[in-house]
KOLTI-262353 format. One record per residue: residue in three letters; x, y, z negated of N, C-alpha, C in turn. Coordinates in nm, 4 decimals. Each point is the difference from the previous one (the first is absolute). Example, Ala and Ser with C-alpha at 12.3 -4.5 7.8 and 13.67 -1.06 7.14 Angstrom:
# residues 2
ATOM residuo   n_east  n_north     n_up  ca_east ca_north    ca_up   c_east  c_north     c_up
ATOM     ALA   1.3190  -0.5690  -0.7800  -0.0890   0.1190   0.0000   0.0900   0.1200   0.0000
ATOM     SER  -0.0350   0.1050   0.0720   0.0820   0.1190  -0.0060  -0.0770   0.1090  -0.0730
# end
This chain:
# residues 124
ATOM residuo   n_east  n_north     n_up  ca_east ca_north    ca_up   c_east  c_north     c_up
ATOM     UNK   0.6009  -1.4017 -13.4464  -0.0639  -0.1287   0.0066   0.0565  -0.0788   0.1179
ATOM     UNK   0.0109  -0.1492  -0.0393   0.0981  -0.0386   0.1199  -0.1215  -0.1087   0.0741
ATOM     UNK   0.0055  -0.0088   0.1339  -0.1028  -0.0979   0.0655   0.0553  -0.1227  -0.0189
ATOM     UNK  -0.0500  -0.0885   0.0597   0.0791  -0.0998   0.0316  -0.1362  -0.0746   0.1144
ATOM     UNK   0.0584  -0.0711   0.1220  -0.0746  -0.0241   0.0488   0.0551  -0.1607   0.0782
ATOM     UNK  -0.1264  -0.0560   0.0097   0.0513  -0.1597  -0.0019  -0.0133  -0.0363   0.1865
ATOM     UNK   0.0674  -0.0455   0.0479  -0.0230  -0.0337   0.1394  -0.0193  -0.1616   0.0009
ATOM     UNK  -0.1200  -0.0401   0.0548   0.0248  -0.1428   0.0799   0.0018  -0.0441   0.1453
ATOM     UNK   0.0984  -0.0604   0.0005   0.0320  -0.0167   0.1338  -0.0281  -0.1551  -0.0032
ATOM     UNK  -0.0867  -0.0077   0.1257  -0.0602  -0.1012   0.0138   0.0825  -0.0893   0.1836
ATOM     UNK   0.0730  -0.1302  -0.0620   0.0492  -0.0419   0.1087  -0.0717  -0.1287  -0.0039
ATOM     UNK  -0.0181  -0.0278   0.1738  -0.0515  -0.0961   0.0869   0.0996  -0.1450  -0.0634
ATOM     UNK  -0.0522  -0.1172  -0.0649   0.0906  -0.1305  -0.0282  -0.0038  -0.0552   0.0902
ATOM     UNK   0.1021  -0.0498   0.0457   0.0062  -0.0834   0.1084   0.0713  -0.1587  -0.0791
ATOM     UNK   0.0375  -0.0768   0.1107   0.0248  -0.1219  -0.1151   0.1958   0.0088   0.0526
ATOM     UNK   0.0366   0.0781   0.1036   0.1613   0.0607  -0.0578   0.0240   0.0726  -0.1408
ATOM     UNK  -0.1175   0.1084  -0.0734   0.0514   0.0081  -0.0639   0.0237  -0.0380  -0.1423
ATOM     UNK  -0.0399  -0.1109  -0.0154  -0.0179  -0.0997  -0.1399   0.1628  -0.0932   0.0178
ATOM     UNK   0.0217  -0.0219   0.1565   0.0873  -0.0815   0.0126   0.0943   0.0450  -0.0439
ATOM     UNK   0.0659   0.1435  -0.0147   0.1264   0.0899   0.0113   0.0218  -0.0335  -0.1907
ATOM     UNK  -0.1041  -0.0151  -0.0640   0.0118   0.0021  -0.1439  -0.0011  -0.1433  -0.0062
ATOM     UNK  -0.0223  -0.1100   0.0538  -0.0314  -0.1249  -0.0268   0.2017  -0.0685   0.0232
ATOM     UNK   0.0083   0.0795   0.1059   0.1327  -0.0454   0.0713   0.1409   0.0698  -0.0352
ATOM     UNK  -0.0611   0.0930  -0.0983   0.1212   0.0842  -0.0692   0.0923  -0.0827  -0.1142
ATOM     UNK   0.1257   0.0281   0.0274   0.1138  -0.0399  -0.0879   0.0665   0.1322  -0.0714
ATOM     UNK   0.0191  -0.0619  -0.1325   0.0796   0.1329  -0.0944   0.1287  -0.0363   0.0429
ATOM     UNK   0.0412   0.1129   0.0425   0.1694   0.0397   0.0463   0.1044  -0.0597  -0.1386
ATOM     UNK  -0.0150  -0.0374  -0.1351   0.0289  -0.1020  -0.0547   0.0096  -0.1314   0.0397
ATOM     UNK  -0.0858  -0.0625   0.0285  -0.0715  -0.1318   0.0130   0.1245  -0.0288   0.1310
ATOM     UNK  -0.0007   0.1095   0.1335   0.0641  -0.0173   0.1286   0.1881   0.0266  -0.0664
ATOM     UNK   0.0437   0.0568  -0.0550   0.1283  -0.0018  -0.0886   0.0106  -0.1706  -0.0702
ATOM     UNK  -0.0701  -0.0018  -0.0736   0.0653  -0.1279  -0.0688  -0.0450  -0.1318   0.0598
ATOM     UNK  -0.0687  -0.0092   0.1149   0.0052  -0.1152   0.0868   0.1233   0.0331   0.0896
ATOM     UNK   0.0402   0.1007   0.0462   0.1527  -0.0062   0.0684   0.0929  -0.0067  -0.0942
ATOM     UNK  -0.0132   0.0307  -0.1052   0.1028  -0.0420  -0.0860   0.1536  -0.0909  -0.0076
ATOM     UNK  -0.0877  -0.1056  -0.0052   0.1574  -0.1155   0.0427   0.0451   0.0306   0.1440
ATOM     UNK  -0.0583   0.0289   0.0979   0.0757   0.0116   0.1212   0.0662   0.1037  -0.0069
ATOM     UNK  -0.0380   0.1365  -0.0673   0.1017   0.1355  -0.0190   0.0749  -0.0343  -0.0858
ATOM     UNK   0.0082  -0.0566  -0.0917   0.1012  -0.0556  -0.0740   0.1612  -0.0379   0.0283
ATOM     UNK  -0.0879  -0.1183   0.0686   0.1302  -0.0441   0.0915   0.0393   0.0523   0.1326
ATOM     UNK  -0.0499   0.0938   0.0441   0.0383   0.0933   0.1059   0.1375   0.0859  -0.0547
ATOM     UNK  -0.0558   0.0583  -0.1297   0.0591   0.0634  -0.0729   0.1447  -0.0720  -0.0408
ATOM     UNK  -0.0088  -0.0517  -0.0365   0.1125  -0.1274  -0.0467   0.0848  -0.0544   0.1336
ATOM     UNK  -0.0325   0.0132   0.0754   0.0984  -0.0190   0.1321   0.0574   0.0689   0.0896
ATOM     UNK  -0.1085   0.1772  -0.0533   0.0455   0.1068   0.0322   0.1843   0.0601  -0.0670
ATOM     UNK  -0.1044  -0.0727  -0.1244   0.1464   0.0441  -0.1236   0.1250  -0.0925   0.0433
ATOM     UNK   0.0007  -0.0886  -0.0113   0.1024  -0.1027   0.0351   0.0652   0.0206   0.1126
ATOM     UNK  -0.0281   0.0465   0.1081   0.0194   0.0365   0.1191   0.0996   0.1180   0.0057
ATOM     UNK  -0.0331   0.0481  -0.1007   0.0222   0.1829  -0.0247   0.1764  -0.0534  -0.0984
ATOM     UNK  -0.0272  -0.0946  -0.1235   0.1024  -0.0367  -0.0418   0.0988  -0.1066   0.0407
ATOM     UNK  -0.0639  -0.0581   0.0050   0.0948  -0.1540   0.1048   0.0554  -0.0325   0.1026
ATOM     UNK  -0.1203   0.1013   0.0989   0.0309   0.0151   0.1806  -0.1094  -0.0909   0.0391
ATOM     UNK  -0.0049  -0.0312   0.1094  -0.1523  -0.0478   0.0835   0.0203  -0.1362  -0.0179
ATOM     UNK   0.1246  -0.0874   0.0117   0.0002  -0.1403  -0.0217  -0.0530  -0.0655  -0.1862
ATOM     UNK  -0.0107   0.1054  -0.0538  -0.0603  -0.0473  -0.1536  -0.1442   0.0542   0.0274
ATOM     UNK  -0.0924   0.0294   0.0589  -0.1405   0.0452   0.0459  -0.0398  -0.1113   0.0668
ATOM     UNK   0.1251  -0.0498   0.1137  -0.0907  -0.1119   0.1282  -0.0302  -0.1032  -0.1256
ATOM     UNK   0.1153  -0.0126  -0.0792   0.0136  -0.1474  -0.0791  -0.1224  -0.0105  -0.1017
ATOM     UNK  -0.0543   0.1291  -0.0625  -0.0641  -0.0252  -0.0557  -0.1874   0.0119   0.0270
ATOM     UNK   0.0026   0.0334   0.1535  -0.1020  -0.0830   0.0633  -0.0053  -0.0809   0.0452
ATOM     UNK   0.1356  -0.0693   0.0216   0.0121  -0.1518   0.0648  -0.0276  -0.0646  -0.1217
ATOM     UNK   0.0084  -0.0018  -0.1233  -0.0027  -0.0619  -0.1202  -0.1739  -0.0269   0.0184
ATOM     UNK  -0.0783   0.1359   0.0029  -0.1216   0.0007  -0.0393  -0.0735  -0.0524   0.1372
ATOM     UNK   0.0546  -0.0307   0.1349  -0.0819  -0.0515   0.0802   0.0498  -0.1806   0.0006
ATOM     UNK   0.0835  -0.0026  -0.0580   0.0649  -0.1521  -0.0264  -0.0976  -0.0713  -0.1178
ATOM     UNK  -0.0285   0.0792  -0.1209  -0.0914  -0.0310  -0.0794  -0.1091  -0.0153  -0.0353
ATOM     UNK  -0.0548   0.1091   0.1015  -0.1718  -0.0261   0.0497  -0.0715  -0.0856   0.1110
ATOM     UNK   0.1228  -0.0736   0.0158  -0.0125  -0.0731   0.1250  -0.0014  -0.1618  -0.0758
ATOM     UNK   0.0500  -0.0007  -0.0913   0.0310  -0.1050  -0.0943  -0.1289  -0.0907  -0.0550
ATOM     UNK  -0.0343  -0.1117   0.0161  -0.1447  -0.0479  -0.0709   0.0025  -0.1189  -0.0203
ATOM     UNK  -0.0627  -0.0715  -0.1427   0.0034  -0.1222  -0.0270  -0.1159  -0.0627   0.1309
ATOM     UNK  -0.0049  -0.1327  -0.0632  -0.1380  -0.0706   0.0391  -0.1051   0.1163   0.0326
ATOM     UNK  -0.1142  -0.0335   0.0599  -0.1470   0.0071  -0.0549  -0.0484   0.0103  -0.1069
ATOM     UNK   0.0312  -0.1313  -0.0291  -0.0986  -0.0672  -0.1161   0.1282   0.1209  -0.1385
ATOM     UNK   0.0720  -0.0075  -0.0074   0.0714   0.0610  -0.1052   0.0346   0.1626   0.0116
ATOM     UNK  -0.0225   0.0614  -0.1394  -0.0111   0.1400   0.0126   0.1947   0.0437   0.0009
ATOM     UNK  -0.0213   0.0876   0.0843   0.1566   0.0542  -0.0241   0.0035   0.1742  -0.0832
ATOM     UNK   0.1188  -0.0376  -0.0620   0.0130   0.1002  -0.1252   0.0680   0.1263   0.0733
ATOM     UNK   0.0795  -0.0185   0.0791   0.0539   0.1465   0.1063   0.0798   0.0036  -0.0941
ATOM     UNK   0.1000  -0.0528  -0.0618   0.0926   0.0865  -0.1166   0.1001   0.0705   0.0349
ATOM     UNK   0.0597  -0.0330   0.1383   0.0833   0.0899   0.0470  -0.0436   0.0848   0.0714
ATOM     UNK  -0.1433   0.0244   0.0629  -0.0236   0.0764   0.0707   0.0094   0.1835  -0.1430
ATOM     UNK  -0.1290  -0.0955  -0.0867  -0.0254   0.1077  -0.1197   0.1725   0.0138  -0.0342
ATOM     UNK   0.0934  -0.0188   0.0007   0.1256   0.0351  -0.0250   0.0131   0.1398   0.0941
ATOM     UNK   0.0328  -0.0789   0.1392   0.0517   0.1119   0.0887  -0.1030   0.1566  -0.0171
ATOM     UNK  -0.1144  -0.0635  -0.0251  -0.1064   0.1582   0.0104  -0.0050   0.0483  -0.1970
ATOM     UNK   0.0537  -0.0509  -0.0432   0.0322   0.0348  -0.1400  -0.1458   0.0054  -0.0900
ATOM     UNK  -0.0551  -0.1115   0.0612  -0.1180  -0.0370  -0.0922  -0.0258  -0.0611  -0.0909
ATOM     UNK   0.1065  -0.0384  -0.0769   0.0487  -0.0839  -0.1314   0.0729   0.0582  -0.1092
ATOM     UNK  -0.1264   0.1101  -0.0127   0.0570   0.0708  -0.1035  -0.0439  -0.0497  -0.1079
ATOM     UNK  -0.1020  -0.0758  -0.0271  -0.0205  -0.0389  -0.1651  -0.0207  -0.1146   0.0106
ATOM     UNK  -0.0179  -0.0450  -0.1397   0.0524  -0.1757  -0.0558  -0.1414  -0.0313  -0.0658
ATOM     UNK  -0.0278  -0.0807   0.0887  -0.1620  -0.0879  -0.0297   0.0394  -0.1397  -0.1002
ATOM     UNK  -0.0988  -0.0442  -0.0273   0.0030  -0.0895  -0.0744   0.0455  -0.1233   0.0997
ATOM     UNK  -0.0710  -0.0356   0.1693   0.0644  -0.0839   0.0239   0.1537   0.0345   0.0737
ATOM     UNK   0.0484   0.0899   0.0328   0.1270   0.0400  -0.0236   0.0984  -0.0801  -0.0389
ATOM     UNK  -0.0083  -0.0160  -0.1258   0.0962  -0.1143  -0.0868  -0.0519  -0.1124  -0.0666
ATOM     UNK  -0.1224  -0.0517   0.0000  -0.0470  -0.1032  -0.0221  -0.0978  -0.0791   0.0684
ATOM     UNK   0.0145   0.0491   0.1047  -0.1016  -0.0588   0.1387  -0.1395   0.0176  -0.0029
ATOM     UNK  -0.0585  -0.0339   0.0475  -0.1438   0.0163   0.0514  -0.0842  -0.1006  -0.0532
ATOM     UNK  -0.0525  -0.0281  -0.0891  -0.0568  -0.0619  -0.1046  -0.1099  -0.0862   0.0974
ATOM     UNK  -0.0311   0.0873   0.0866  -0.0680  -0.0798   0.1184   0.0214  -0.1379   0.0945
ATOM     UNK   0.1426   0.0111   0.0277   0.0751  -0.0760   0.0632   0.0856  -0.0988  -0.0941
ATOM     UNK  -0.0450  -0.0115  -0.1652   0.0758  -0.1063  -0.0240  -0.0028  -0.0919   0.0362
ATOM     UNK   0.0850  -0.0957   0.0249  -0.0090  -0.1031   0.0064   0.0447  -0.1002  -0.0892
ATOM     UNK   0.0111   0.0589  -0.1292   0.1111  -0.0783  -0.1319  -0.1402  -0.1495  -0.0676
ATOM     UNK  -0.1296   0.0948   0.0650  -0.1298  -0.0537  -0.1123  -0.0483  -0.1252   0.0879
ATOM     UNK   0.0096  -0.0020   0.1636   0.0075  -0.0841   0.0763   0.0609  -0.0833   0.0185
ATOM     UNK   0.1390   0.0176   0.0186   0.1112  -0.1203   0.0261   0.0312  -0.1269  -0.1033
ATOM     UNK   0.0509  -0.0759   0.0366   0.0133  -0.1121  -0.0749   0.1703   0.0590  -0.0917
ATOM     UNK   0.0053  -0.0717  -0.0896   0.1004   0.0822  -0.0819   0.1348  -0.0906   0.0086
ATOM     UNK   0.1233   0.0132   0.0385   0.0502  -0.0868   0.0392   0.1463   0.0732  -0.0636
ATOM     UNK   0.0821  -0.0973  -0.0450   0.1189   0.0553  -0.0481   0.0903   0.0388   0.0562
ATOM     UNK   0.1094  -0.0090   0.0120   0.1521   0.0334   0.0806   0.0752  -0.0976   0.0675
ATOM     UNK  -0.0431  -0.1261  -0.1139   0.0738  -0.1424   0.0582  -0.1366  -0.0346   0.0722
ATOM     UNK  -0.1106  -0.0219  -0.0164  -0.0986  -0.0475   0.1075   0.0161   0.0449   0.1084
ATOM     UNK   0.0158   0.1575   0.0055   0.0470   0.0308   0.1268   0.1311  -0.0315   0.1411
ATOM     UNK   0.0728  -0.0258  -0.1510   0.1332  -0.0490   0.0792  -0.0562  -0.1627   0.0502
ATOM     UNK  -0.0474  -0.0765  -0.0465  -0.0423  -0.1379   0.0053  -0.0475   0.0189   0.1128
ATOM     UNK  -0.1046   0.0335   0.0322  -0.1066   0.0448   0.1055   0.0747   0.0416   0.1369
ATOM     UNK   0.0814   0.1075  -0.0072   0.0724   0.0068   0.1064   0.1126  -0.1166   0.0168
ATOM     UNK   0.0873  -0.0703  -0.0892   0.1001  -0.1281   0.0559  -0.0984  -0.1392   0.0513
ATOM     UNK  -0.1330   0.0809  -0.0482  -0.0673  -0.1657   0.0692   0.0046  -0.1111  -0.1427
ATOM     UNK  -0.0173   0.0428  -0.0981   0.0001  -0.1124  -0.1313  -0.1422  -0.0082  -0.0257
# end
């Protein structure tokens, strides 16, 4: 006949220890938020390894040249070369190749031909 016998262990709560579960991160979650930065660690490691160190400086001079880069305020900037250098343009959105349906401006503007335009600029 086999026993089996149940123990409870009774611990004191304090309000540290709710925090330790409140403040916990899955070792996932901490991986794929470093993600893009190991990425390109990785990628300059490699280059470095194949090219020599002057194809590594260049291609953080690329990425601190590009993040440094910014329209207006008032206007959103697209980073397209930045997402280049960090190879974040891997797939093809709809505004991609037909713009941002948001930002037309075809439905706004006054519609003006080729020769109006030319007119307009000689001053006619």
């Amino acid at each position: 006949m086999v026993q089996v016998f149940f123990f409870i262990i009774v611990v004191p709560i304090s309000s540290n220890f709710f925090s330790f579960f409140l403040s916990y991160t899955q070792p996932m979650e901490i991986i794929m938020t470093n993600l893009p930065q190991t990425e390109f660690q990785t990628r300059v490691r490699n280059r470095a390894m194949l090219y020599g160190p002057a194809s590594a400086i260049h291609l953080q001079m690329d990425r601190a040249i590009l993040s440094a880069v910014q329209r207006l305020p008032m206007l959103p900037s697209d980073r397209v070369g930045l997402e280049c250098v960090l190879n974040q343009d891997n797939t093809m959105e709809y505004s991609d190749f037909l713009g941002d349906p948001a930002l037309d401006v075809a439905t706004t503007a006054v519609k003006m031909t080729v020769a109006d335009i030319c007119e307009a600029g000689l001053g006619y």
